[in-house]
BAKE-744673 format. One record per residue: residue in three letters; residue number from 1; x, y, z of N, C-alpha, C, CB in turn. Coordinates in steps of 0.05 Angstrom, whole numbers, plus 32768, in hexadecimal, padded with zeros to 4 digits. Glycine has a CB too. Example, Ala and Ser with C-alpha at 12.3 -4.5 7.8 and 13.67 -1.06 7.14 Angstrom:
2
[node "Ala",1,[8108,7F8E,809C],[80F6,7FA6,809C],[8108,7FBE,809C],[80E2,7FA7,80B5]]
[node "Ser",2,[8101,7FD3,808E],[8111,7FEB,808F],[8102,8001,809D],[811A,7FF4,8072]]
REM end
This chain:
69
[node "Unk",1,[7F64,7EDC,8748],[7F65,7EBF,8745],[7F4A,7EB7,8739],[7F6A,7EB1,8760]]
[node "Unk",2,[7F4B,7EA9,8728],[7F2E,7E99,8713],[7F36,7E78,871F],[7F33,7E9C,86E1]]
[node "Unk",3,[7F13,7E79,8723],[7F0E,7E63,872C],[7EF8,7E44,8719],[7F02,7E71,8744]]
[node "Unk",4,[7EF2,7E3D,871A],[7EE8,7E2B,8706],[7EE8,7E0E,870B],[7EF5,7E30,86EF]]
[node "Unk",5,[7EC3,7E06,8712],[7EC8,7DF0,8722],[7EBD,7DDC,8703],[7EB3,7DF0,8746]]
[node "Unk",6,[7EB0,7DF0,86EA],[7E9F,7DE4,86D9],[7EAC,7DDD,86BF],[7E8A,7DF4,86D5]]
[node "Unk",7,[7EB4,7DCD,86B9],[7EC3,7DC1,86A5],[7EB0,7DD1,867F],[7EC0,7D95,86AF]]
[node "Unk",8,[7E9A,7DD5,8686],[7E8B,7DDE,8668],[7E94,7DF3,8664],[7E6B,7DE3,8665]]
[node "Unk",9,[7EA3,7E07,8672],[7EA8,7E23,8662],[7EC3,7E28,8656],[7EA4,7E3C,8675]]
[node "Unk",10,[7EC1,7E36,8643],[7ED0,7E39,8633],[7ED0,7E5E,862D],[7EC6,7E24,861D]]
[node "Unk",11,[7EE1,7E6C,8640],[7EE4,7E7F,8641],[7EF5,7E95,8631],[7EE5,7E7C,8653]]
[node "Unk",12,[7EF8,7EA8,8628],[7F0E,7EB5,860C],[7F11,7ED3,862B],[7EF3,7EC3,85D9]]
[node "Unk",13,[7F22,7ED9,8628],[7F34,7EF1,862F],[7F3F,7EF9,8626],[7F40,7EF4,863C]]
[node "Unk",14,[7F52,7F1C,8629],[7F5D,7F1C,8623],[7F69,7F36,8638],[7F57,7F17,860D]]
[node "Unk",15,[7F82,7F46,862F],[7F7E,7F5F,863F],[7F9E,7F76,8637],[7F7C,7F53,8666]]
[node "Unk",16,[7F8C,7F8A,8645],[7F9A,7FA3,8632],[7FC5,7FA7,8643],[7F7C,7FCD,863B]]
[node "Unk",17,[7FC5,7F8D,8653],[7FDF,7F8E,865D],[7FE8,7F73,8654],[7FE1,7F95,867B]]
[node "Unk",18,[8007,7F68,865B],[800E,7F5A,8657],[800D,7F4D,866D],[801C,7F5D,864C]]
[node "Unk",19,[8007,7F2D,866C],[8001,7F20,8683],[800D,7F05,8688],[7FE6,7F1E,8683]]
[node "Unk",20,[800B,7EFA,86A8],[8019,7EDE,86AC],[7FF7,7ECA,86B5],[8039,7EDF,86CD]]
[node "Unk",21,[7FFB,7EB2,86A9],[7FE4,7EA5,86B9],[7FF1,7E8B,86C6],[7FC8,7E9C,86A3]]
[node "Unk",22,[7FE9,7E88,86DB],[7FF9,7E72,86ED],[7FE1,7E55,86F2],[8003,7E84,8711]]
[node "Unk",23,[7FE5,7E44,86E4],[7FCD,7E31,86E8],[7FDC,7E23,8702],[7FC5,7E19,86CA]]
[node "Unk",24,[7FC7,7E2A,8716],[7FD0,7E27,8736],[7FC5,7E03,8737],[7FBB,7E43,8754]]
[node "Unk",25,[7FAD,7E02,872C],[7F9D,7DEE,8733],[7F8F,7DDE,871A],[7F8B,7DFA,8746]]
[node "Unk",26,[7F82,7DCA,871B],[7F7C,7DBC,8705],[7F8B,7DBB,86EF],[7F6A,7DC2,86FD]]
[node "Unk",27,[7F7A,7DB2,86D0],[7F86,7DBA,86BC],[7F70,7DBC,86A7],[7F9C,7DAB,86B7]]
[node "Unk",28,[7F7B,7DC9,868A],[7F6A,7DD8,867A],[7F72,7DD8,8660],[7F68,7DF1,8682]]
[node "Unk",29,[7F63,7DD3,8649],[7F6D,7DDF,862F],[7F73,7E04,862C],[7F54,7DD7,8618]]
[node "Unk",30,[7F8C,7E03,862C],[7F90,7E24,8619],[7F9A,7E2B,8604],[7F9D,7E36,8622]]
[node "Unk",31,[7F91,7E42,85FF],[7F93,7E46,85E2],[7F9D,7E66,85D5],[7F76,7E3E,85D6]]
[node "Unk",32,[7FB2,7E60,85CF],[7FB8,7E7B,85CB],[7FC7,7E7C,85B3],[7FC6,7E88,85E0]]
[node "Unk",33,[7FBD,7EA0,85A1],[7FD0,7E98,8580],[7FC9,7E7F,8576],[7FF3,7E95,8582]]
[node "Unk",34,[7FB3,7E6E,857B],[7FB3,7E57,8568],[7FC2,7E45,856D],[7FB9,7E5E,854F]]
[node "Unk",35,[7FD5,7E48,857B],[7FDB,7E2B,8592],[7FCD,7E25,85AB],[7FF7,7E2A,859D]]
[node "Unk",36,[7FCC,7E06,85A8],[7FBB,7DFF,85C6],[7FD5,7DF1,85D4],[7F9B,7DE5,85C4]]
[node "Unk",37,[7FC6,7DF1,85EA],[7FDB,7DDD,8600],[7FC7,7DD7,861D],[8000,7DF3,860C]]
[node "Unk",38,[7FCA,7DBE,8628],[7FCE,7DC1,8638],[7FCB,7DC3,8659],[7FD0,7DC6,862F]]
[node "Unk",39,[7FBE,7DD5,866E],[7FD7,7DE3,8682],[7FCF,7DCA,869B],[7FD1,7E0F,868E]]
[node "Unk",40,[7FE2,7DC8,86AB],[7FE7,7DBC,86C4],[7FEB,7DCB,86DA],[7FF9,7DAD,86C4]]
[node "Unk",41,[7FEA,7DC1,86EB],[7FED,7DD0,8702],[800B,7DD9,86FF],[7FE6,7DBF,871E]]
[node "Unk",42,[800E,7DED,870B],[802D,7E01,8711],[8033,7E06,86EF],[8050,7DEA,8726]]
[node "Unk",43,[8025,7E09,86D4],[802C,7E15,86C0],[8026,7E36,86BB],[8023,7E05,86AE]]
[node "Unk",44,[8040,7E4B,86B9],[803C,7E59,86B3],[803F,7E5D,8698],[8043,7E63,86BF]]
[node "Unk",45,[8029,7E7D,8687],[802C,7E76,8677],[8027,7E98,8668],[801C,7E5C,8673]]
[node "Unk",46,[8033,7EA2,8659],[803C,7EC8,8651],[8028,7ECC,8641],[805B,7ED2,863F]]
[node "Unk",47,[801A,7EDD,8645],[7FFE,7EE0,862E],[8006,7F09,8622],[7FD1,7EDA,8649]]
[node "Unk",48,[800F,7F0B,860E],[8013,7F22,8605],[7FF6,7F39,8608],[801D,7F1A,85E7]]
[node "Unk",49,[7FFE,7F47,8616],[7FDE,7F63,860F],[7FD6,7F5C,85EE],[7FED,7F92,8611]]
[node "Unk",50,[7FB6,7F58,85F9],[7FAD,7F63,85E0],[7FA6,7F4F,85D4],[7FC0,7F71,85D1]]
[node "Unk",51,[7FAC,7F32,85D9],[7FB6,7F19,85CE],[7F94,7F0E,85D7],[7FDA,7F08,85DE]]
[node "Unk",52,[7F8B,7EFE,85D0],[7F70,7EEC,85D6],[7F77,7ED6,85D5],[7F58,7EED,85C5]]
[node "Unk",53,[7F6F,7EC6,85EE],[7F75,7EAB,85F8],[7F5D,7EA2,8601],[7F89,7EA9,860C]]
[node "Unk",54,[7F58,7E8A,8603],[7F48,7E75,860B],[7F52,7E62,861A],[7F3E,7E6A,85F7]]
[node "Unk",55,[7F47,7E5C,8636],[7F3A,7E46,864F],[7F2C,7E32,8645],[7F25,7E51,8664]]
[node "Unk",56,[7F2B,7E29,864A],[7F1D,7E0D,8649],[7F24,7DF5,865B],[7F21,7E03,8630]]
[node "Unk",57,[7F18,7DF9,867C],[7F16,7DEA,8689],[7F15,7DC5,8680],[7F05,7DF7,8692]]
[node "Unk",58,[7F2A,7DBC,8688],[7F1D,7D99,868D],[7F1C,7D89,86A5],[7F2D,7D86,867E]]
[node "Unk",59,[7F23,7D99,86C1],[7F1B,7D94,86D8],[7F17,7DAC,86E8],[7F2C,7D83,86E3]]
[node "Unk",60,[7F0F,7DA8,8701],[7F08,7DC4,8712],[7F27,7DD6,8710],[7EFC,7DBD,873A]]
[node "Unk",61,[7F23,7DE6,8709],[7F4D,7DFC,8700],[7F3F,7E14,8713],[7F5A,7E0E,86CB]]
[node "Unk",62,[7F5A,7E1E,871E],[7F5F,7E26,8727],[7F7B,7E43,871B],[7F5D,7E12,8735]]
[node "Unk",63,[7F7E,7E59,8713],[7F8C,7E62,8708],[7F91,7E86,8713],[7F83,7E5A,86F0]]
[node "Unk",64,[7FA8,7E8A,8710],[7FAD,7EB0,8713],[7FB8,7EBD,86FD],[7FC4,7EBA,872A]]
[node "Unk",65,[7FA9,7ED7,86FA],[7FAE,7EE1,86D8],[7FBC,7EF6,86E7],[7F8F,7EEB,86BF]]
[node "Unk",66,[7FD5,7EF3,86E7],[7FE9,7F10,86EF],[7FE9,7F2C,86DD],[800A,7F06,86ED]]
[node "Unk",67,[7FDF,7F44,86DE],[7FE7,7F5B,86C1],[7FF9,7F64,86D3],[7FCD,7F77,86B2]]
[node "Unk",68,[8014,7F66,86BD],[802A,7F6F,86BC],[8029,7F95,86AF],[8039,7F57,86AA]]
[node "Unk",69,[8032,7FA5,86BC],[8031,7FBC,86B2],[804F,7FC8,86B9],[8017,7FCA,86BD]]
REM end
């Protein structure tokens, strides 16, 4: 579980499985493939292995990065 009480960061990930992220709490710009959106609380959202995405907090978020194997 990623936590984030600071609205300035702007974080890039990525990872060698395929994954679920569940925005439990707050909300955030994301960005993935060059689309943004977005997330609210209870949005899940499929991030392909391999793939690089960006966070971008706009209140304290709260979130779980599930790897699927």
């Amino acid at each position: 579980m990623y936590v984030t009480l600071s609205t300035k960061a702007e974080t890039k990930y990525s990872s060698k499985n395929d994954s679920l992220l569940w925005n439990v709490i707050g909300t955030g710009d994301f960005t993935l493939n060059g689309g943004d959106r977005v997330l609210g609380p209870g949005d899940l959202v499929f991030i392909p292995k391999n793939v690089e995405y960006t966070i971008k907090p706009e209140t304290a978020q709260c979130f779980t990065l599930i790897s699927l194997q």
